[in-house]
TORMISE-73163 format. One line per 5 residues: for each residue x, y, z of C-alpha. Coordinates in Angstrom, 2 decimals, decimal comma, m for minus. Example, Ala and Ser with C-alpha at 12.3 -4.5 7.8 and 13.67 -1.06 7.14 Angstrom:
<nodes>
12,30 m4,50 7,80  13,67 m1,06 7,14
</nodes>
This chain:
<nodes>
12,10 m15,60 17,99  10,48 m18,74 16,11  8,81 m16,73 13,18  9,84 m16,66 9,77  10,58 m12,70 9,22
8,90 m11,80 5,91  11,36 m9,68 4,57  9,42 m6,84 2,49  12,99 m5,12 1,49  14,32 m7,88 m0,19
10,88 m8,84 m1,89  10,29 m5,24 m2,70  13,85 m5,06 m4,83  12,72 m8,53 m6,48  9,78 m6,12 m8,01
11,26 m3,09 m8,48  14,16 m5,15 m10,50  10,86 m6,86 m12,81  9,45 m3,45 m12,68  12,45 m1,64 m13,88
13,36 m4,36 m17,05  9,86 m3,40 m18,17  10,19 m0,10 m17,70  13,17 m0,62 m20,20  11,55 m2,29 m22,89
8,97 m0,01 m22,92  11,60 2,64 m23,66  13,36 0,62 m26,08  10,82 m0,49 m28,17  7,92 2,33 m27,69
10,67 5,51 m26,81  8,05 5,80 m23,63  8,93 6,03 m20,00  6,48 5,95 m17,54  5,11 8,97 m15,44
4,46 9,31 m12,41  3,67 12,92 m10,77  2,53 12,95 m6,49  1,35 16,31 m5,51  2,17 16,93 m1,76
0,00 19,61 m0,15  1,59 21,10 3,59  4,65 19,94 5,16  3,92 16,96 7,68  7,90 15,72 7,85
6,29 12,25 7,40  4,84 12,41 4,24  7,62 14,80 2,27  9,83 11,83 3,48  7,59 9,09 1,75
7,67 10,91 m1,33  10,79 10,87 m1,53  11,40 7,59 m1,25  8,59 7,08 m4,06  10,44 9,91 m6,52
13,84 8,18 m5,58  11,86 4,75 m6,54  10,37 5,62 m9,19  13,84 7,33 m11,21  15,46 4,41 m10,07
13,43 2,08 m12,04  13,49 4,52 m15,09  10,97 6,36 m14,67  10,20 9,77 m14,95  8,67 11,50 m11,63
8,04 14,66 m10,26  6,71 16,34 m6,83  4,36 18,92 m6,79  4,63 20,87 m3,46  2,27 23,01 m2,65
1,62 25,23 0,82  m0,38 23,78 3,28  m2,70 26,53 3,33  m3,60 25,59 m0,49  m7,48 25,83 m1,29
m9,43 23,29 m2,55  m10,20 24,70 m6,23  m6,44 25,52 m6,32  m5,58 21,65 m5,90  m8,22 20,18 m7,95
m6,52 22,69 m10,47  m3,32 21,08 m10,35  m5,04 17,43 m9,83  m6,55 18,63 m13,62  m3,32 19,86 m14,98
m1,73 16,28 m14,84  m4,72 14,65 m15,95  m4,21 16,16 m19,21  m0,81 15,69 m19,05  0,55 13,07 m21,28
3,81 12,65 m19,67  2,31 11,05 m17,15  0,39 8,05 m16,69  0,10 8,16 m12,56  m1,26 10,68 m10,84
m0,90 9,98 m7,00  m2,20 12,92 m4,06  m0,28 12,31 m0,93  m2,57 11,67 2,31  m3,70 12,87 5,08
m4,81 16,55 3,13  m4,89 19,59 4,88  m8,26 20,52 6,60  m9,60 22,37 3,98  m9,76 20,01 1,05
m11,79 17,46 1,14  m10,34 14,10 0,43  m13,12 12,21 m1,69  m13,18 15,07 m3,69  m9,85 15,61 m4,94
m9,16 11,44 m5,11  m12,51 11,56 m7,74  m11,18 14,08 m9,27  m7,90 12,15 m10,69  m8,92 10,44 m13,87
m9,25 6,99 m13,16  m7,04 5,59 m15,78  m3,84 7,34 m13,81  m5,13 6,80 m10,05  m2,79 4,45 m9,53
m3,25 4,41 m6,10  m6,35 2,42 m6,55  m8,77 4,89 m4,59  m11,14 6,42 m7,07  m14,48 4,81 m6,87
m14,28 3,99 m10,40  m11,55 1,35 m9,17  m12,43 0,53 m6,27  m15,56 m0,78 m7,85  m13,58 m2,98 m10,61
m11,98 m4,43 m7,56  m14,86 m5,55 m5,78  m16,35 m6,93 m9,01  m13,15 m9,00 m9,37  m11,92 m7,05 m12,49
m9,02 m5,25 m10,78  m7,24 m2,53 m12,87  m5,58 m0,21 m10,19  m5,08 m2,47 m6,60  m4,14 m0,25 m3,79
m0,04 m0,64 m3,30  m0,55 m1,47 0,03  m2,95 m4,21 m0,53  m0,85 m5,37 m3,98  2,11 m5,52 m2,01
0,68 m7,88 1,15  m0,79 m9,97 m1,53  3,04 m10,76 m3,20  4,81 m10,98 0,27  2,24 m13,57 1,12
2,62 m15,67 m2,24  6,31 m15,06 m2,62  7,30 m16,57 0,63  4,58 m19,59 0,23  1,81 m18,39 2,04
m0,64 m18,60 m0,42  m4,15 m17,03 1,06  m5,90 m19,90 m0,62  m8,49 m21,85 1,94  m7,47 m19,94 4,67
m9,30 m17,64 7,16  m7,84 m13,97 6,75  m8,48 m11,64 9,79  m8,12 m8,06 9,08  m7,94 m5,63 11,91
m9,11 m2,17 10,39  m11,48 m1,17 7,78  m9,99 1,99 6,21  m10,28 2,63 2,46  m6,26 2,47 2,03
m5,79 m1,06 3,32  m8,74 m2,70 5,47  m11,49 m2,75 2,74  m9,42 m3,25 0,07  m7,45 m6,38 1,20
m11,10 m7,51 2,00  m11,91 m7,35 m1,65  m8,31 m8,60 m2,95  m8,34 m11,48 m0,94  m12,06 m13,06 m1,14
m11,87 m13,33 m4,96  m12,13 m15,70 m6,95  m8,89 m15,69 m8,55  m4,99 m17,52 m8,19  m3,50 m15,48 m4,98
m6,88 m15,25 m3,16  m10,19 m17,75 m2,68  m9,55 m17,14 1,30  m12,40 m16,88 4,16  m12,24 m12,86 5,25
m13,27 m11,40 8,31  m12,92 m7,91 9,07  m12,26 m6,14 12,70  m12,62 m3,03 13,76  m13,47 m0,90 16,13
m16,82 m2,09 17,05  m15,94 m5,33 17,21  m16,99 m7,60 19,66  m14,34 m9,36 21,96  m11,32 m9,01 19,11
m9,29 m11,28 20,84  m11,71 m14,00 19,85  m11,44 m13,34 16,75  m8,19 m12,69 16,23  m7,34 m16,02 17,40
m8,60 m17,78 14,90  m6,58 m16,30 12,36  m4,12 m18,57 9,54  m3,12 m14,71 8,29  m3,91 m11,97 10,28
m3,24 m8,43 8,78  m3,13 m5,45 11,16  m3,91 m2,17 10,05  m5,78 m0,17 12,80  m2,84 2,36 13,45
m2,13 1,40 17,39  0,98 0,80 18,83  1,35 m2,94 19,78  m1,83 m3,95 20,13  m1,95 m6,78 19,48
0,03 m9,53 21,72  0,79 m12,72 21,98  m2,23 m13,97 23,54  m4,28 m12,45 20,68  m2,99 m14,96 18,16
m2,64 m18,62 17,62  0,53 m20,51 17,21  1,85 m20,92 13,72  m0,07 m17,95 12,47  1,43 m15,88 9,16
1,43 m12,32 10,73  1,16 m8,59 8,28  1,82 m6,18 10,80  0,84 m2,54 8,50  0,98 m0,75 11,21
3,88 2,14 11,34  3,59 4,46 14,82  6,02 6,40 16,34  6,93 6,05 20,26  8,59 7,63 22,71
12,58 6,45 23,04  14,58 9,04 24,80  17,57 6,68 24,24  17,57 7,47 20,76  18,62 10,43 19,33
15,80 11,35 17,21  13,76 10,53 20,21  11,18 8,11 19,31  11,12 4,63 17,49  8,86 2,71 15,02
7,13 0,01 15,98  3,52 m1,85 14,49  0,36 m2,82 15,10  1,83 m5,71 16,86  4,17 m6,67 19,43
6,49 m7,78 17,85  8,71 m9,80 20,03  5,82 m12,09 21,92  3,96 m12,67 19,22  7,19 m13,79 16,78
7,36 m16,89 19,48  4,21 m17,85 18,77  3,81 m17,11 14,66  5,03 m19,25 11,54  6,02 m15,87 9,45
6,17 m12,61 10,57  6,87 m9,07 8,61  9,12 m6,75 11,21  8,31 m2,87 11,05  10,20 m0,98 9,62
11,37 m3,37 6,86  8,21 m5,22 6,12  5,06 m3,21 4,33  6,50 m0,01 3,82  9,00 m1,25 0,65
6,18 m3,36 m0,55  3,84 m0,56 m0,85  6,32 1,73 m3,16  7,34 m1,59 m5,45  3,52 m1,92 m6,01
3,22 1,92 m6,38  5,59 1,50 m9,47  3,96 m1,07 m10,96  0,53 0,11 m10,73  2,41 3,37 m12,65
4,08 1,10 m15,36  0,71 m0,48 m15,67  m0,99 2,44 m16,59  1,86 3,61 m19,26  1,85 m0,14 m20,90
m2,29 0,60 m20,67  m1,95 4,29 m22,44  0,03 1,79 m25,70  m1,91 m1,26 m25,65  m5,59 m0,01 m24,42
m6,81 m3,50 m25,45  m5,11 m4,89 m22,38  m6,94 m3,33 m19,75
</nodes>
């Protein structure tokens, strides 16, 4: 392997450890700790595990967090209930709904239905629009957190061309937005894949960053990309490994091995994306609390 490896543990624990002294002062000075509540509807092993993480996270830091479990066969109205119970709940200031939903709620429904001052996962309309305008309030952690592991290891998006490969409203659209602005961490040339795209490879290639985020194992290999290009591999799938014991293994988007000959940097999976995403998860949440004292700095 020739690639830097971008490690997103160690730059997550840099900003949970700047999150965290905040989080501190806030309680010191204002006797507030920030909220954050995640409401997890059904019982897909993969999400109940991410929450954890993101309760564990967030009490870590000093916050104060709490899961909301609710049945899988939960109706709609019964959700948006609970959805409006913590928007009127001072003691917390981040309201996040745990996705994929269950086939019975409908997803832009209950994510309009958080107020938009504690969706800080960035996916109300309402923010999604201030980030398109440029006026950011709530960036999607996933997005936030690519954005800092580029800039904290020197690969400043600035000038360069930025190939994303997926267009979902989690990471591929918002990244798009982030990263085209102008504003210090962006200015970059954006193009966005997906699955109508013509001859990928082509584009791929001419990559200086390429993000993947489309959600396929491996797909995309060495010949895809050019040498000395800064790799985001979002990607997190599960494959068969009968070796193992639990009987499968992560890999990303990309293949990993080939295409770390070729790259400058490259972020491994697990270990690169996934830590980043719950560091900027708990600062979007401090955000909001410092927001719900000092209005005037939103």
């Amino acid at each position: 392997m020739s690639a830097t490896l971008i490690d997103g543990t160690s730059i997550a624990a840099e900003v949970r450890g700047e999150v965290g002294e905040v989080v501190a002062e806030m309680r010191n000075k204002h006797g507030i700790a920030p909220g954050l509540a995640v409401v997890l509807i059904g019982d897909d092993p993969a999400s109940a595990v991410y929450v954890r993480m993101k309760e564990r996270a967030a009490i870590e830091a000093g916050m104060v967090s709490e899961t909301i479990n609710l049945p899988a066969d939960t109706p709609q109205e019964e959700a948006l209930a609970v959805v409006q119970r913590l928007n009127e709940d001072a003691r917390y200031h981040g309201i996040l709904v745990q996705l994929p939903l269950p086939d019975q709620i409908d997803e832009d429904t209950v994510i309009q239905s958080i107020n938009p001052d504690k969706d800080v996962d960035g996916l109300h309309p309402f923010n999604m629009g201030l980030l398109m305008a440029g006026k950011p309030r709530f960036i999607p952690a996933t997005p936030a957190g690519i954005q800092q592991m580029l800039l904290r290891t020197g690969n400043d998006p600035s000038g360069k061309h930025v190939v994303v490969c997926g267009r979902s409203n989690i990471v591929g659209k918002p990244i798009m937005n982030l990263l085209m602005q102008r504003q210090d961490g962006a200015n970059a040339t954006v193009s966005v894949c997906h699955t109508r795209t013509r001859d990928l490879a082509t584009m791929t290639r001419q990559a200086d960053i390429l993000i993947a985020a489309v959600g396929s194992p491996q797909m995309i290999t060495a010949d895809m990309v050019r040498e000395d290009v800064v790799v985001i591999d979002v990607g997190v799938n599960r494959v068969d490994a009968p070796e193992r014991r639990r009987g499968y293994r992560l890999v990303g988007d990309v293949d990993f091995d080939a295409v770390a000959e070729k790259a400058a940097a490259i972020t491994p999976v697990p270990g690169g994306v996934g830590p980043m995403t719950i560091a900027m998860l708990l600062q979007n949440t401090m955000n909001a609390a410092r927001w719900s004292i000092h209005p005037d700095l939103r």
